[in-house]
ZABA-893732 format. One record per residue (C-alpha): residue in one letter; x, y, z. Coordinates in nm, 3 decimals, m for minus. Each point is the difference from the previous one (the first is absolute). Example, Ala and Ser with C-alpha at 12.3 -4.5 7.8 and 13.67 -1.06 7.14 Angstrom:
BEGIN
<atom marnu="a" X="1.230" Y="m0.450" Z="0.780"/>
<atom marnu="s" X="0.137" Y="0.344" Z="m0.066"/>
! end
This chain:
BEGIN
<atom marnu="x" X="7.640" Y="12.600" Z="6.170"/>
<atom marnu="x" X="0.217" Y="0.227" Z="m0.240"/>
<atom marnu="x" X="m0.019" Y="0.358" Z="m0.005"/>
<atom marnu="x" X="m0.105" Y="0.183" Z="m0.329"/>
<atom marnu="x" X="0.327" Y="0.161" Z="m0.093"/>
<atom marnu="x" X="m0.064" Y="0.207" Z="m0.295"/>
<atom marnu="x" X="0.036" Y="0.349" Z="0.047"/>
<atom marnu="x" X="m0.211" Y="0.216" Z="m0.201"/>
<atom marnu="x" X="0.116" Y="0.353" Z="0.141"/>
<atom marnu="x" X="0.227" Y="0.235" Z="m0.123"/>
<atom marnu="x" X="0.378" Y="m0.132" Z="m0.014"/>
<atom marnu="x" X="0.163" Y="0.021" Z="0.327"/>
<atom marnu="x" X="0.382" Y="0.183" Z="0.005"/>
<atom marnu="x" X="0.123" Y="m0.257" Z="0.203"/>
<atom marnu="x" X="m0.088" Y="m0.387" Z="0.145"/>
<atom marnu="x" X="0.004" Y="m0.011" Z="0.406"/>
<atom marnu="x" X="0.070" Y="m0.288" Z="0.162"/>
<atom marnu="x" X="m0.067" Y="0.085" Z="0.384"/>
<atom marnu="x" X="m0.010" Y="m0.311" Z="0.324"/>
<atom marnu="x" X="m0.325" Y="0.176" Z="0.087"/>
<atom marnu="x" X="m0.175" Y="m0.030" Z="m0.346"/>
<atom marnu="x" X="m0.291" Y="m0.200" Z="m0.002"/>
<atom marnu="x" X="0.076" Y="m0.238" Z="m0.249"/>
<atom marnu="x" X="0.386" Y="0.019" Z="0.130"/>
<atom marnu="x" X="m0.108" Y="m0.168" Z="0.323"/>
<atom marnu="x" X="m0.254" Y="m0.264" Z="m0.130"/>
<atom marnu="x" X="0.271" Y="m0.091" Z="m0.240"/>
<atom marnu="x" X="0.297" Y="m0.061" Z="0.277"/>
<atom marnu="x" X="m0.284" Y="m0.176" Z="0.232"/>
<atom marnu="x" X="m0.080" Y="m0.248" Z="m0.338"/>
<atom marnu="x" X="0.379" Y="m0.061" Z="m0.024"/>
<atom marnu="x" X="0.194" Y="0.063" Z="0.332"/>
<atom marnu="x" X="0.292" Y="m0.051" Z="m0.202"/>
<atom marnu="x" X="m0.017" Y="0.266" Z="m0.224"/>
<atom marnu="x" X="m0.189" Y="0.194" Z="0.282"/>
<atom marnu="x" X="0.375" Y="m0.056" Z="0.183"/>
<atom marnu="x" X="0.187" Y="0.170" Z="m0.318"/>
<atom marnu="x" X="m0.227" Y="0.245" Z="m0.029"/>
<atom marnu="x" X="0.066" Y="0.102" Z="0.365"/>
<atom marnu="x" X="0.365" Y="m0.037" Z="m0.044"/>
<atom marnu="x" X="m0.013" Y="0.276" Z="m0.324"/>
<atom marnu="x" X="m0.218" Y="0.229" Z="0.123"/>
<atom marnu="x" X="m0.199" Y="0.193" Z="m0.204"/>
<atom marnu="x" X="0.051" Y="0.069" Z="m0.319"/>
<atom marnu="x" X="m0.129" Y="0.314" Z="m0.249"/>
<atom marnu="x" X="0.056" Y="m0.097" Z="m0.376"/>
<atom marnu="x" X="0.050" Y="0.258" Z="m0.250"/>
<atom marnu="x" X="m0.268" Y="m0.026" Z="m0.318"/>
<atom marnu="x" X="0.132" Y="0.044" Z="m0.292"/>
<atom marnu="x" X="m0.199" Y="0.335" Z="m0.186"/>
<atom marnu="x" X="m0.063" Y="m0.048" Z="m0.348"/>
<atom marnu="x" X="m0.084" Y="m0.329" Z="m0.107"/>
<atom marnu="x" X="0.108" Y="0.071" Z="m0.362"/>
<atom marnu="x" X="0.363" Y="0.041" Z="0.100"/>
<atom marnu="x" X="m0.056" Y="m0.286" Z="0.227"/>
<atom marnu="x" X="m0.091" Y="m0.236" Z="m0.224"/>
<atom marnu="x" X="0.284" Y="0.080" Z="m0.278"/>
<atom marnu="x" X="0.268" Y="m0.013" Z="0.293"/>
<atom marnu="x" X="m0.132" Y="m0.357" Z="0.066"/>
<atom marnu="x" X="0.048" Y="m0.097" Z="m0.379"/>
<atom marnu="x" X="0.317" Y="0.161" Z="m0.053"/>
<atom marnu="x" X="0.125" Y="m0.211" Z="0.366"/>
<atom marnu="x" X="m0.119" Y="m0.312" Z="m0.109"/>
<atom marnu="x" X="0.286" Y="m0.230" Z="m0.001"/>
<atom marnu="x" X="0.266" Y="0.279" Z="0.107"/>
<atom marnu="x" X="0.226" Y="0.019" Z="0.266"/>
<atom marnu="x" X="m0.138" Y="0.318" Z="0.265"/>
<atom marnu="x" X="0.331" Y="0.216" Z="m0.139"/>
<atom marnu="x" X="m0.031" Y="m0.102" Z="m0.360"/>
<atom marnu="x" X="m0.428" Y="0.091" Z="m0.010"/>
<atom marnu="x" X="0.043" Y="0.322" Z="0.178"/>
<atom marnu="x" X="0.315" Y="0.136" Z="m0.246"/>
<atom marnu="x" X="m0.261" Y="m0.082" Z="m0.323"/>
<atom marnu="x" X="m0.277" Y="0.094" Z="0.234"/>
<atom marnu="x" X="0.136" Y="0.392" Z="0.068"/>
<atom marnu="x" X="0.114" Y="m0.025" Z="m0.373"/>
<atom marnu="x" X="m0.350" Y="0.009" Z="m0.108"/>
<atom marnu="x" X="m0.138" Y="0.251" Z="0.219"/>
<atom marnu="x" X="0.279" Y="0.217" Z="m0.110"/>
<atom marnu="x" X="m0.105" Y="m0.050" Z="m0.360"/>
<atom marnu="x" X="m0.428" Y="0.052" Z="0.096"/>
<atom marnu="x" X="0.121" Y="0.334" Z="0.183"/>
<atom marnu="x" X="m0.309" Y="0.119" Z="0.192"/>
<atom marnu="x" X="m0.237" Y="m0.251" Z="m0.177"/>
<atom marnu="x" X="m0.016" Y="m0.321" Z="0.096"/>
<atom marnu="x" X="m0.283" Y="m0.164" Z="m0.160"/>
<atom marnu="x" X="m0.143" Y="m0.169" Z="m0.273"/>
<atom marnu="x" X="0.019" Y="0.308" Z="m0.247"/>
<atom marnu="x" X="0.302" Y="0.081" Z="0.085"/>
<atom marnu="x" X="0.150" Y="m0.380" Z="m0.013"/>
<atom marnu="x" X="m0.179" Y="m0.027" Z="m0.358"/>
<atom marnu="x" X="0.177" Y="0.283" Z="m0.158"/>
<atom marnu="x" X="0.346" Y="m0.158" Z="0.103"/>
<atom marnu="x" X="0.149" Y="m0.200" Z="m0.307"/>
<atom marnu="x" X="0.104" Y="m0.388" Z="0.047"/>
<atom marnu="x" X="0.301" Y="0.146" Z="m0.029"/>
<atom marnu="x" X="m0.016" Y="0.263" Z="0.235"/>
<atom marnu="x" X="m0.083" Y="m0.269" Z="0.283"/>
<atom marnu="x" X="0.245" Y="m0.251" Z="m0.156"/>
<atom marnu="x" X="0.292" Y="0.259" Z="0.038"/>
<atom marnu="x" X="m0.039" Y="0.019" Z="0.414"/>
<atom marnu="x" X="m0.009" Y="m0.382" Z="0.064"/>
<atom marnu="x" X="m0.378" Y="m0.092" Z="m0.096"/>
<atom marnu="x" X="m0.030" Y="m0.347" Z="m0.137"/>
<atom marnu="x" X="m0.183" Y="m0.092" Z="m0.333"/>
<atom marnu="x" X="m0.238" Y="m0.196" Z="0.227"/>
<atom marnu="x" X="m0.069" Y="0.217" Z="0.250"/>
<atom marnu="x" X="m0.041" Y="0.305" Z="m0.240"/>
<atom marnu="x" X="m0.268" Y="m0.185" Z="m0.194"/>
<atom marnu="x" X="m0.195" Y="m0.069" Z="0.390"/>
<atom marnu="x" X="0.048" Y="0.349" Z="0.070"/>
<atom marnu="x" X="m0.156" Y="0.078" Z="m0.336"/>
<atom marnu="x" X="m0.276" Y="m0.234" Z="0.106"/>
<atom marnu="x" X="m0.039" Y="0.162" Z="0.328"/>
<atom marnu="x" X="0.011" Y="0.330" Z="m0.161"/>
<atom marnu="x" X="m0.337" Y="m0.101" Z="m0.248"/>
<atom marnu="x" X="m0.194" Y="m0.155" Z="0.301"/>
<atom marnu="x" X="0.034" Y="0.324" Z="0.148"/>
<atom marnu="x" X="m0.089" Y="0.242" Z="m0.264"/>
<atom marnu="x" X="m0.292" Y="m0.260" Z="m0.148"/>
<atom marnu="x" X="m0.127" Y="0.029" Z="0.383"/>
<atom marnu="x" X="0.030" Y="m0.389" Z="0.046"/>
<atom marnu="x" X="0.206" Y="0.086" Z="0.254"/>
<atom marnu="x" X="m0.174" Y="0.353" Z="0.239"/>
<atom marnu="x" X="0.300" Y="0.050" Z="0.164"/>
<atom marnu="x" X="m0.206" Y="0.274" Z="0.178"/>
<atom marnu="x" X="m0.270" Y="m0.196" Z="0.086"/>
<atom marnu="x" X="0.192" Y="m0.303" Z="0.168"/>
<atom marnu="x" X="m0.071" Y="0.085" Z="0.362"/>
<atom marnu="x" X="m0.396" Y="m0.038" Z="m0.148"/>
<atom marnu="x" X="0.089" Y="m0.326" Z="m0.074"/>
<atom marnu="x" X="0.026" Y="m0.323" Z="0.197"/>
<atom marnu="x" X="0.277" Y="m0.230" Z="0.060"/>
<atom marnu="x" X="m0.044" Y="m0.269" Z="m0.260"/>
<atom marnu="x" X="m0.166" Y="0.303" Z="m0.264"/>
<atom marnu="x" X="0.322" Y="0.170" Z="0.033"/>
<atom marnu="x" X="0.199" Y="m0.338" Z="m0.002"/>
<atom marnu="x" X="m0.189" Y="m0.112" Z="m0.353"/>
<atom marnu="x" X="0.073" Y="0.363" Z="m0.140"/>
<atom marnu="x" X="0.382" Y="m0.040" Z="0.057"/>
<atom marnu="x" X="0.063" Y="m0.334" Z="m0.091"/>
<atom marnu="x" X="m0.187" Y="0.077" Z="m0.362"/>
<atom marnu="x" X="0.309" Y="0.225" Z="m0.107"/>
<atom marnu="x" X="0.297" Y="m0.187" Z="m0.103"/>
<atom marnu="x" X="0.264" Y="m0.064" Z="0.235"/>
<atom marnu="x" X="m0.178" Y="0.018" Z="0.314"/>
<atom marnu="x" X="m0.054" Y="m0.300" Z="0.203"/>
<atom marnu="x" X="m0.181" Y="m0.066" Z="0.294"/>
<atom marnu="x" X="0.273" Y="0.059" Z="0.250"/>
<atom marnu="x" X="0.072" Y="0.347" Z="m0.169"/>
<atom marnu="x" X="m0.380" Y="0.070" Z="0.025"/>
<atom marnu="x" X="0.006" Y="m0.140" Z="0.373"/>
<atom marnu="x" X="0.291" Y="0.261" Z="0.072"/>
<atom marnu="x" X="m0.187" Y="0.287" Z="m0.117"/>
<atom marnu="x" X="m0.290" Y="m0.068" Z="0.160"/>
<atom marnu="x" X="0.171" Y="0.014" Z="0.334"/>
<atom marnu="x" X="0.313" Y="0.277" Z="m0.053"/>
<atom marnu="x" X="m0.195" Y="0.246" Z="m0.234"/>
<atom marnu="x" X="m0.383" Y="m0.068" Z="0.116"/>
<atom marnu="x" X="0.035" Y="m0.101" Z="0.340"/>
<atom marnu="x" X="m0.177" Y="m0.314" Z="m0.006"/>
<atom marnu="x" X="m0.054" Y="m0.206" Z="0.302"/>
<atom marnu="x" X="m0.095" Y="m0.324" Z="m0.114"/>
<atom marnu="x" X="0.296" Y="m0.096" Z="m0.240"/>
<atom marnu="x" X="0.229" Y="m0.342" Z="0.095"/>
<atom marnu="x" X="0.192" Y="m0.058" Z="m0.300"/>
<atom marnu="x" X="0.106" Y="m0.410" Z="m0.028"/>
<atom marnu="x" X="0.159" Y="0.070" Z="m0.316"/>
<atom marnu="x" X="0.263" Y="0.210" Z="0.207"/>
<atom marnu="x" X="0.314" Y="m0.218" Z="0.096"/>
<atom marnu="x" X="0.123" Y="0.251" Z="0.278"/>
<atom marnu="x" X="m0.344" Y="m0.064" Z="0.183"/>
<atom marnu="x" X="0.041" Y="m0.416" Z="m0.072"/>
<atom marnu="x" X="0.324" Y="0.036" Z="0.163"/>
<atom marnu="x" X="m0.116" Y="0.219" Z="0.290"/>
<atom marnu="x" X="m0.259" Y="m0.233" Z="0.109"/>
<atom marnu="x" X="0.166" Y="m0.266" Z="0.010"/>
<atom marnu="x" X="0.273" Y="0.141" Z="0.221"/>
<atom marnu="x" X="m0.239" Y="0.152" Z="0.229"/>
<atom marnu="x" X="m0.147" Y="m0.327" Z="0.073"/>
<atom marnu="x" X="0.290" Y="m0.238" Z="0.003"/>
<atom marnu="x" X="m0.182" Y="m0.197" Z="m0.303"/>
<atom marnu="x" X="0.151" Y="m0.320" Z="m0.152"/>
<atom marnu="x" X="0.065" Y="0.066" Z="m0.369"/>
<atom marnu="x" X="m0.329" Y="m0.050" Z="m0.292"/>
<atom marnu="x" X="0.041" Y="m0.136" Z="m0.312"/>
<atom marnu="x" X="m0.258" Y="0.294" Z="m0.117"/>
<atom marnu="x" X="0.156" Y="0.251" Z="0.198"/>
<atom marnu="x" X="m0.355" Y="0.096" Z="0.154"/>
<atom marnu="x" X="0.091" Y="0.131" Z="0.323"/>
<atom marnu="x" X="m0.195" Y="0.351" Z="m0.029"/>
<atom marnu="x" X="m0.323" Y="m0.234" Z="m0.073"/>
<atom marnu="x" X="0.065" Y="m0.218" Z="0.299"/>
<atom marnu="x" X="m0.067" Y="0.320" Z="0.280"/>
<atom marnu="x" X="m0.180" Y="0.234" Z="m0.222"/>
<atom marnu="x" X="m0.333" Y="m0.104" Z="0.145"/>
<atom marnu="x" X="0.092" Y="0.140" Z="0.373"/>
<atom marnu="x" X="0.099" Y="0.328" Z="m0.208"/>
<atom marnu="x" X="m0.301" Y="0.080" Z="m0.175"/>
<atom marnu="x" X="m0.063" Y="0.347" Z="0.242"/>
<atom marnu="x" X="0.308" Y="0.137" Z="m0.199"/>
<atom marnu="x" X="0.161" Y="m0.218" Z="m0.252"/>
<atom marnu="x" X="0.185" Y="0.365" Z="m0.170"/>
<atom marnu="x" X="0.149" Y="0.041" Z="0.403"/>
<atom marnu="x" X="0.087" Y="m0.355" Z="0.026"/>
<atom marnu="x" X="0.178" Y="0.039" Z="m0.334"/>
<atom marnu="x" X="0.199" Y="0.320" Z="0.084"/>
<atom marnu="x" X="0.124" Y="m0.135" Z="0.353"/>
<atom marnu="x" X="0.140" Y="m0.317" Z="m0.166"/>
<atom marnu="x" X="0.191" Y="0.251" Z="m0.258"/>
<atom marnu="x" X="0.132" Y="0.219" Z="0.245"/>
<atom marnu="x" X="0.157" Y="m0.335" Z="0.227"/>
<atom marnu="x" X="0.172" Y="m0.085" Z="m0.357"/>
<atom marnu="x" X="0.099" Y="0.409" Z="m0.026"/>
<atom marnu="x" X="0.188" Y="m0.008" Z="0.325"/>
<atom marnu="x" X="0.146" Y="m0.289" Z="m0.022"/>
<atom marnu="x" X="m0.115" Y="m0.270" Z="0.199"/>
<atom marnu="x" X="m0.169" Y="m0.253" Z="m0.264"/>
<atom marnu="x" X="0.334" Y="m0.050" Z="m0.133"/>
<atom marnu="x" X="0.223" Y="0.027" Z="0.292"/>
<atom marnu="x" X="m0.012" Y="m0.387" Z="0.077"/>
<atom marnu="x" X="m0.207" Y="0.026" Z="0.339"/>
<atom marnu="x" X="m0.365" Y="m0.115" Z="0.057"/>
<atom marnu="x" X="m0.286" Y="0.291" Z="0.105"/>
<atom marnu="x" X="0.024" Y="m0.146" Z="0.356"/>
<atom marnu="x" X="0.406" Y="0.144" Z="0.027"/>
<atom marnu="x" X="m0.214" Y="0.347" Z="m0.074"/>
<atom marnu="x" X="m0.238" Y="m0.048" Z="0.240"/>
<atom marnu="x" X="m0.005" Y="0.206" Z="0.349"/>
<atom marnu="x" X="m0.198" Y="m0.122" Z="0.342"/>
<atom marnu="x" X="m0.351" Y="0.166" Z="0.023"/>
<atom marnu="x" X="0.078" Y="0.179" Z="0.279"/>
<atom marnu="x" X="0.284" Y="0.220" Z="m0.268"/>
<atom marnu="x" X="m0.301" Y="0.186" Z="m0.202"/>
<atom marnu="x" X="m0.182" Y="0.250" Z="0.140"/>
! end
């Protein structure tokens, strides 16, 4: 049976992913698979991202940018906020102001939106680790331009959240199916097809199948099993 996964504590600094964990191990003994990539990574410790505020506006400003071309308007804009990033500060700032360092029309107007959630206190930004998953999911999506799968990645890189699979994500589709050899779906479900063995840790199982695409071998042209080492390898 799943695990409750909200977190109602105080934000941690940082998510830990360790082969020892609880959860860790229940979730590679529910999917030996994954349990095998998770072995051949290692542990992992996940920076959290501090102030949700800037957080969120980052995400905005990224959507639909290349990594280079987000973080140039990105740095722009914290340049222009000087040492107050947040929803006063971003208020004062002119459409033109925003315009002049790369800011879409669009995006200005959901930062605006973001902006009025937060100072109407629809959105507690201080208050979110109070919250549960789907309370803080519901309070996101309500301000324009943020979706579920930019809610979903907050929830796990600035709250910590354990119990976060995103099937919206295409990265994740495509790292499922590569770790287990899958024939090709017309609905391109393959996150839904395992996530049942990975209820223990669905935000662990997600991270694991990010960091195979980050070092290259979901797109190097070789199955998971060209990866894999003999038992006898690991310690």
């Amino acid at each position: 049976m799943s695990e409750d996964h909200t977190n109602i504590n105080r934000k941690p600094t940082t998510l830990q992913l360790s082969l020892d964990h609880e959860q860790i191990r229940q979730l590679m003994q529910a999917d030996p698979v994954l349990g095998r990539l998770i072995q051949l990574i290692g542990p992992l410790d996940i920076p959290l991202r501090a102030d949700p505020f800037m957080s969120l506006v980052s995400s905005i400003i990224s959507q639909q940018l290349s990594v280079k071309a987000a973080a140039t308007i990105w740095g722009r804009v914290v340049e222009l906020c000087g040492d107050r990033m947040n929803a006063d500060r971003i208020s004062e700032l002119s459409d033109e102001q925003l315009r002049e360092v790369g800011v879409s029309m669009f995006k200005i107007r959901y930062i605006r939106d973001l902006c009025h959630h937060v100072q109407e206190g629809m959105l507690p930004l201080e208050q979110l680790d109070e919250l549960s998953d789907q309370e803080v999911m519901k309070a996101l999506i309500a301000v324009k331009g943020i979706g579920r799968w930019t809610a979903e990645m907050f929830l796990i890189f600035s709250l910590g959240r354990t119990g976060i699979l995103s099937h919206g994500d295409a990265g994740l589709q495509r790292a499922a199916r590569w770790l287990h050899g899958m024939d090709e779906r017309s609905d391109g479900g393959y996150t839904q097809q395992h996530e049942i063995n990975w209820t223990a840790h669905p935000t662990a199982a997600s991270i694991y199948l990010w960091e195979a695409i980050n070092i290259g071998w979901v797109d190097s042209g070789k199955s998971f099993a060209d990866y894999d080492v003999p038992d006898d390898s690991t310690s």
